[in-house]
C-alpha positions as a printed Julia matrix, in Angstrom:
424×3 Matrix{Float64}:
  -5.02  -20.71   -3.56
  -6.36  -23.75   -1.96
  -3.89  -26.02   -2.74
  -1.6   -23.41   -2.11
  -2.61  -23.4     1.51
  -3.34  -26.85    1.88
   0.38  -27.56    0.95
   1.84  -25.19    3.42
  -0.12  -26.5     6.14
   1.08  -30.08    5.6
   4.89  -28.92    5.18
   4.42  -27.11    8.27
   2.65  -29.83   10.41
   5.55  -32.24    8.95
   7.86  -29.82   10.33
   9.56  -28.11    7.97
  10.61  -24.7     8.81
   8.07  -21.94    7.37
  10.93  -20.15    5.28
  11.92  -23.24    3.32
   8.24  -24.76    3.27
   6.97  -20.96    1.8
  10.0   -22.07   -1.2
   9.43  -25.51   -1.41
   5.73  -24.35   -2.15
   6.88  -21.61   -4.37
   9.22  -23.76   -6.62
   6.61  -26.46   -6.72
   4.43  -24.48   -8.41
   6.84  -22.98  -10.76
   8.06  -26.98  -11.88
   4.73  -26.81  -13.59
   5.44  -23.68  -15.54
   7.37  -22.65  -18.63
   9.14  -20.34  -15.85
  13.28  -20.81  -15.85
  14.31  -21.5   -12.58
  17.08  -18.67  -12.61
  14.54  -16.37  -11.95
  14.16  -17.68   -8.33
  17.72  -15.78   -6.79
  16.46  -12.95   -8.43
  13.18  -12.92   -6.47
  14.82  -13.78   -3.39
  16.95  -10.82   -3.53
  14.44   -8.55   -5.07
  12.15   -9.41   -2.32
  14.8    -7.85    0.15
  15.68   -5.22   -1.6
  14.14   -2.93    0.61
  16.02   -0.28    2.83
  13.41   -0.1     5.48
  14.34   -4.07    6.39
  17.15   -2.5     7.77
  15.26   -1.8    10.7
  14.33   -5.02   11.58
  17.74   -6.43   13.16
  18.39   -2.71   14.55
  14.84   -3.0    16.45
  16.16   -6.19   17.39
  19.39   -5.51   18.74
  17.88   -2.7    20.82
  15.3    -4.52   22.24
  17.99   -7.38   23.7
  20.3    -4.87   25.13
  17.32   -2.75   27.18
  16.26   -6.9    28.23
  19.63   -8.36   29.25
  20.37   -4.29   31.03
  17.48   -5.14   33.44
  15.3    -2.66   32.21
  12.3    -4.39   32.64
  12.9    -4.42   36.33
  12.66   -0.38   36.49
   9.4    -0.6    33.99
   7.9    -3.07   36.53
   8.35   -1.09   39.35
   6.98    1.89   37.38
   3.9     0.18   36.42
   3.34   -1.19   39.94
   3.56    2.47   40.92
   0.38    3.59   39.36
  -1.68    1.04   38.51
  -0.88   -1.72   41.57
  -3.19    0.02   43.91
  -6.38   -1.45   41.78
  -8.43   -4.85   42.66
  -6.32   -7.27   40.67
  -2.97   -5.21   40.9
  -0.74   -7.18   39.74
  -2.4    -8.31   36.46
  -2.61   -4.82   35.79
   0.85   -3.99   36.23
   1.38   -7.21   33.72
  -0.56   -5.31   31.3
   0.67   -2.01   31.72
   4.48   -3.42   31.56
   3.8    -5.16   28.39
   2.32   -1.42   26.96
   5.49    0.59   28.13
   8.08   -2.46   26.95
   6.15   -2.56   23.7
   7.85    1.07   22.99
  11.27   -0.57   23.38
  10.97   -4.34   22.17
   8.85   -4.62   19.87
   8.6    -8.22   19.28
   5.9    -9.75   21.57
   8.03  -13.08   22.36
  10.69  -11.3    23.65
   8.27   -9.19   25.75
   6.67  -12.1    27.74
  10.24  -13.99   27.4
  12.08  -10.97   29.36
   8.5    -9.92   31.43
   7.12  -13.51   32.13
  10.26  -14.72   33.94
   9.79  -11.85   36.9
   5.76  -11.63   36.52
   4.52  -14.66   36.51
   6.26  -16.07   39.74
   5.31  -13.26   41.51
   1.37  -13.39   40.47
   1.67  -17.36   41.43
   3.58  -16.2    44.85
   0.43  -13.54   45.4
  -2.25  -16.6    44.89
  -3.29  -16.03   41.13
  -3.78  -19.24   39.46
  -0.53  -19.72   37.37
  -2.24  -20.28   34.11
  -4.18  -17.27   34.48
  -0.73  -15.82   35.19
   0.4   -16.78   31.71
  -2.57  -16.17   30.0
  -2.11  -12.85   30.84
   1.34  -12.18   30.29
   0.57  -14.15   26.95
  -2.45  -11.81   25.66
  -0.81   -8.59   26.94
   2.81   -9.34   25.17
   0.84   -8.98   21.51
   0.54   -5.13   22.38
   4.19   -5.01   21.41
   3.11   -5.23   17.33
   0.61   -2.74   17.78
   2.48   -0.03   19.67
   4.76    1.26   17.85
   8.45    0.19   17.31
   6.68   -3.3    15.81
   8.64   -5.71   13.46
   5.5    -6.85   12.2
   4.62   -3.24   10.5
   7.98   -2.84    9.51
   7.67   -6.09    7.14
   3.87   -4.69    6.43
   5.61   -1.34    5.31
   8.17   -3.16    2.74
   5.69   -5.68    1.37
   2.95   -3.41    0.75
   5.11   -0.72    0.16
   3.56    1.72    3.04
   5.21    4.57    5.27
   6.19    2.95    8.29
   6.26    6.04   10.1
   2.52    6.02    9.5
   1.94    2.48   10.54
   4.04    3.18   13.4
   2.16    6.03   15.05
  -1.65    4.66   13.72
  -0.83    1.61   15.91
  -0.45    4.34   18.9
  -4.54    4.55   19.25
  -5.57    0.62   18.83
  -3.07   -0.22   21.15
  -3.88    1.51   24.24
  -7.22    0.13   23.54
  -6.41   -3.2    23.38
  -4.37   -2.66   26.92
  -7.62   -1.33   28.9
  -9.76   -3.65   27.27
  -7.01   -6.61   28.64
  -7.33   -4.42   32.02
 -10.82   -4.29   32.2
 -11.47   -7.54   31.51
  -8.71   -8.52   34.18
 -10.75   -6.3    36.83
 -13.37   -8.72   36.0
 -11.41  -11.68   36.82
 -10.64   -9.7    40.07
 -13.92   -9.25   41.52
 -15.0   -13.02   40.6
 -12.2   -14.54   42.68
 -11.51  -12.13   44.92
  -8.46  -10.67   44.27
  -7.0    -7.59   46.1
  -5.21   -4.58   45.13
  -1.07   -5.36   45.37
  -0.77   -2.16   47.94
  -2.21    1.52   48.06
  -0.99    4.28   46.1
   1.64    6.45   47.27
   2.86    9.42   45.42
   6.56    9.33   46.21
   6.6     5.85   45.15
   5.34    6.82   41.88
   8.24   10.04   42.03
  11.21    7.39   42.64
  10.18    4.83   40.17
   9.45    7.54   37.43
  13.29    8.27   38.5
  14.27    5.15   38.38
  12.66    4.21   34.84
  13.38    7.51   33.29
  16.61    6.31   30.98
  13.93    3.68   29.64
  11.25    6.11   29.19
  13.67    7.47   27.4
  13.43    5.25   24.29
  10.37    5.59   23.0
  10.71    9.61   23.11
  14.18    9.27   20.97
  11.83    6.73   18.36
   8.91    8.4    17.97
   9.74   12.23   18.54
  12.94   11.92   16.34
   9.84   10.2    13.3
   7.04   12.56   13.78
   9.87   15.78   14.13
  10.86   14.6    10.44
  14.79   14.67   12.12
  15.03   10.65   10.74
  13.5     7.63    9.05
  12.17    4.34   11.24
  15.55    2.85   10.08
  17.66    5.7    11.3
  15.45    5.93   14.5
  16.28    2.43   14.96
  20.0     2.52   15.04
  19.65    5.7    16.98
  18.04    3.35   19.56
  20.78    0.77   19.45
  23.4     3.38   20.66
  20.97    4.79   23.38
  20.16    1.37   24.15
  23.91    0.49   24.45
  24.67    3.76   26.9
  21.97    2.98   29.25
  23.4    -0.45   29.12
  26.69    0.41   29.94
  26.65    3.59   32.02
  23.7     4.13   33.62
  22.54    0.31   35.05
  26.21   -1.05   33.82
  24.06   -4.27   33.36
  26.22   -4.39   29.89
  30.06   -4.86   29.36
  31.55   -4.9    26.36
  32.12   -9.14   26.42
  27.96   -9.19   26.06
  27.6    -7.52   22.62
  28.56  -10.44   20.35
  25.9   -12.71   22.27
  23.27   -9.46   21.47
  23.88   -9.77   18.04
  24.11  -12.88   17.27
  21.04  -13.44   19.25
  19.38  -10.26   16.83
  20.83  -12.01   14.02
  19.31  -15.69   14.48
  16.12  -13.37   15.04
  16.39  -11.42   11.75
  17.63  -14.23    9.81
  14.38  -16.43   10.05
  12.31  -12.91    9.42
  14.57  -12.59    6.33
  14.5   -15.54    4.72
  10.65  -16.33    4.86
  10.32  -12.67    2.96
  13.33  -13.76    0.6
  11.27  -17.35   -0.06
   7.77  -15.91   -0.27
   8.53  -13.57   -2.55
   8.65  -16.37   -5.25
   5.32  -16.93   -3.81
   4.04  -13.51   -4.4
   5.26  -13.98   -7.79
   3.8   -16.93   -8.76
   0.78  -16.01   -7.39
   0.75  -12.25   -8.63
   1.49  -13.98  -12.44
  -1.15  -16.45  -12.14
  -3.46  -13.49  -11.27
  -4.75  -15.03   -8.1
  -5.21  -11.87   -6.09
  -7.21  -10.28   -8.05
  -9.69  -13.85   -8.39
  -9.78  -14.07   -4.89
 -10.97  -10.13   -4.63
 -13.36  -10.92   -7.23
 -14.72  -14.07   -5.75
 -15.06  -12.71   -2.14
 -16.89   -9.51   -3.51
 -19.43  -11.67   -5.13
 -20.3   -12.73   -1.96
 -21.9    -9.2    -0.61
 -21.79   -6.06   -1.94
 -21.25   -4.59    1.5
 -18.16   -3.62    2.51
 -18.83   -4.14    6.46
 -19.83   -7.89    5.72
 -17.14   -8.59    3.58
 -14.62   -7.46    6.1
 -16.0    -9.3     8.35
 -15.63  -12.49    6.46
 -11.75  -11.24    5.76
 -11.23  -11.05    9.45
 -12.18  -14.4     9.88
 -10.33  -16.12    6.94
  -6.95  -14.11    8.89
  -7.41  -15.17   12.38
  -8.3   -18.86   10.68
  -4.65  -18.03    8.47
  -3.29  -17.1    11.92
  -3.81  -20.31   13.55
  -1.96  -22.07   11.17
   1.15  -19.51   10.38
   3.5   -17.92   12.07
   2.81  -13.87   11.93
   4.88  -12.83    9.6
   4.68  -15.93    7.38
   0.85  -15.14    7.23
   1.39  -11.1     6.46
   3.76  -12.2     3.75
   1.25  -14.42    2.23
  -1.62  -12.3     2.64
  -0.47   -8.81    1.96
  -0.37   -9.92   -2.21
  -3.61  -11.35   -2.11
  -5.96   -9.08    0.01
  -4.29   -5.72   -1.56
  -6.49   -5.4    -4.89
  -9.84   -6.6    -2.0
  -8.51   -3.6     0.02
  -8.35   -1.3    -2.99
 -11.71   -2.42   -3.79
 -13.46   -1.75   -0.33
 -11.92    1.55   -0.19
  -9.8     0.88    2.89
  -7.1     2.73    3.3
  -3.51    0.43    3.33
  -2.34    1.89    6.84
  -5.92    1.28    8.07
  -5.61   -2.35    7.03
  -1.72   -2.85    7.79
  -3.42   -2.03   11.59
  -6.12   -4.66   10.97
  -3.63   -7.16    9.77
  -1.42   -6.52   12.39
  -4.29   -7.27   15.07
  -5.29  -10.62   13.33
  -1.66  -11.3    13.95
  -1.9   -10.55   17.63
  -4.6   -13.21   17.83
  -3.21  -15.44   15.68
  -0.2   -15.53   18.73
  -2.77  -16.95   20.39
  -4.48  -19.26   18.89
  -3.57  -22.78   18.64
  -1.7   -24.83   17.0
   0.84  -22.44   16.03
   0.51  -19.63   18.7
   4.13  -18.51   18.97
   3.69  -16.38   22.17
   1.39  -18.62   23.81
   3.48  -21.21   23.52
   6.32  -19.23   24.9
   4.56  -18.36   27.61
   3.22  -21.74   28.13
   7.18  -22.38   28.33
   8.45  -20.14   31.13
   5.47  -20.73   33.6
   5.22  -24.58   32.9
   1.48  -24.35   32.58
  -0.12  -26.64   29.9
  -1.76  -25.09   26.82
  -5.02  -26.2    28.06
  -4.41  -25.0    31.31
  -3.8   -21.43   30.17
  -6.39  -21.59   27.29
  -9.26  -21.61   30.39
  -8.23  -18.08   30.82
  -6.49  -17.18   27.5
  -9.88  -17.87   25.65
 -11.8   -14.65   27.38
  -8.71  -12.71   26.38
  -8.84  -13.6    22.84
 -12.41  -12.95   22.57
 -11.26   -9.0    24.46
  -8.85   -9.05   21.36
 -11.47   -9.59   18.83
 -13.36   -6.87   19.95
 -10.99   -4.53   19.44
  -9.88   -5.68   16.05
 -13.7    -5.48   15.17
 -14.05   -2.0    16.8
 -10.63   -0.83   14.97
 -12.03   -2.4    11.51
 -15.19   -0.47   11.69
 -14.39    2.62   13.54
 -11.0     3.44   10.87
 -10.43    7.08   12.72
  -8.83    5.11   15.34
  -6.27    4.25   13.65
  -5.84    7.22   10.71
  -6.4    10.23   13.14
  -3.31   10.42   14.42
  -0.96    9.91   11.66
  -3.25   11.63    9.67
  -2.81   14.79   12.36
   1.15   14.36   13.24
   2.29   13.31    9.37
   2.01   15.26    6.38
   3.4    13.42    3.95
């Protein structure tokens, strides 16, 4: 398993893309074997064999249509609404935009892509520091693969063979948490330098940007309700979103003509291609690994360590955020769904309990340095230097590794509600 890392991480750092470095690895390993090599296209396609993929570049799609239709604008305005009146206003209404896009996006690039262009200039305009600015936007845009729609659960849910429905609504709890943790923290930050509330609360500007936001608030309802009321699957919810996504687009902000839908999927496509092919490559990972019995070794290895659960998930967190430094999300839940499933089993975790774990160790793993795919996007639109944004970014990371250690240990807040709203 070592080696198996060690090689990734150099293909990587040479820059080779993840999806061909994750087969390059695989096939390696196989060269060594008595294994024919015609069984690799039959992995690859086996590996996306899975009808709940489908989701992924329906998500997708949805998500780019509510950006490019200007709904973040209305969400903005809604979240300045309620929460701008408290010290540090306008890092709140970061956060709490980053929560209510999460229900629509979810992907956390394109949440502090489409956020951090309006945000960020603004907070810089109001005298926050700008790489506090991004740090913020940076941290809060990893709610969007906790709150539910998330890409990252829906690969979670076809690797480890989970309901995604589940996943969906047990990353309801965790990531409202993680939100006012990132707030309180942020009201910190306010009352060190001094910053003020961005205006006083008024209720009839709350009543007219509820209005205004209402088609957008509209999304999550049409996800979740049409899930939990057992009326369709995540992958039917999706492509229910698409087509509310598109009639917001064109009829009610007519941000959307007909001439911009080929750009939107294409876009969704380049997306859900990458996605694809790193779970078509790594699946002649899994197998390899899987054959050689490596999962299991690796369970048995890091038992032997302590016999108690709470310290060995400890120890698993920290291997994953370690992991998540050096892989991009969903290259590192591909590679370490196979191998932590039998340790899971053995603890006694439940799967959805530990898809939520993995998907936090994710969020941090966005980042953390050197990969850090949403830091470094953030890092892009403001113009701020890693460093620069790391100052603040660092006390936000630590906020996110609270939670995840709160969420590991405490597993009713992330069971009770799917356990209450799903029976099956």
């Amino acid at each position: 398993m070592i080696e198996t890392i060690a090689i990734l991480t150099v293909l990587i750092v040479l820059g080779v893309p993840i999806a061909v470095a994750l087969g390059m690895t695989a096939i390696g390993f196989l060269a060594f074997g008595a294994v024919p090599f015609t069984i690799v296209p039959t992995l690859m396609f086996s590996g996306l064999e899975n009808f709940v993929l489908l989701a992924m570049p329906l998500f997708m799609i949805a998500g780019e249509v509510m950006n490019r239709g200007k709904i973040a604008d209305d969400l903005i305005e809604l979240c300045s609404a309620f929460v701008g009146a408290l010290r540090g206003g306008l890092a709140m209404v970061n956060i709490a935009a980053s929560m209510v896009f999460a229900e629509i996006s979810g992907s956390a690039v394109a949440d502090v892509a489409s956020l951090g262009t309006i945000l960020i200039p603004q907070m810089v305009k109001r005298g926050y520091p700008k790489p506090f600015a991004a740090a913020i936007t940076s941290a809060s845009a990893s709610i969007a693969i906790i709150i539910p729609p998330s890409i990252t659960m829906i690969i979670y849910g076809a690797i480890a063979e989970q309901s995604v429905a589940k996943l969906f609504i047990a990353g309801i709890v965790p990531g409202i948490l993680l939100g006012f943790a990132l707030m309180a923290f942020s009201y910190v930050f306010a009352l060190k330098y001094g910053w003020e509330a961005e205006s006083r609360f008024q209720i009839m500007r709350c009543l007219r940007a509820l209005r205004r936001a209402v088609w957008a608030l509209t999304m999550p309802v049409i996800i979740l309700g049409g899930i939990l009321g057992g009326i369709f699957t995540p992958t039917e919810a999706a492509a229910v979103a698409v087509a509310a996504a598109l009639f917001i687009g064109f009829f009610i902000n007519r941000q959307i003509t007909v001439f911009d839908v080929p750009a939107i999927v294409l876009t969704a496509a380049k997306r859900t291609s990458i996605v694809l092919l790193m779970i078509a490559t790594s699946a002649i990972l899994g197998w390899y690994l899987t054959n050689e019995g490596i999962p299991q070794r690796i369970a048995a290895s890091v038992m032997a360590l302590s016999d108690n659960p709470y310290i060995v998930m400890f120890w698993v967190n920290i291997m994953l955020i370690v992991l998540g430094m050096f892989l991009h999300g969903a290259a590192a839940m591909i590679l370490v769904v196979p191998i932590a499933m039998p340790l899971v089993k053995l603890l006694g975790y439940d799967p959805i309990h530990f898809g939520i774990i993995l998907t936090l160790n994710i969020a941090i793993g966005q980042q953390t340095p050197p990969v850090a795919s949403v830091l470094m996007t953030a890092s892009a639109v403001s113009g701020s230097k890693i460093g620069e944004i790391m100052y603040y970014n660092k006390w936000f990371v630590l906020c996110m590794f609270l939670v995840l250690m709160l969420v590991t240990y405490v597993p009713w807040l992330s069971l009770w509600l799917p356990n209450l709203l799903i029976r099956f």
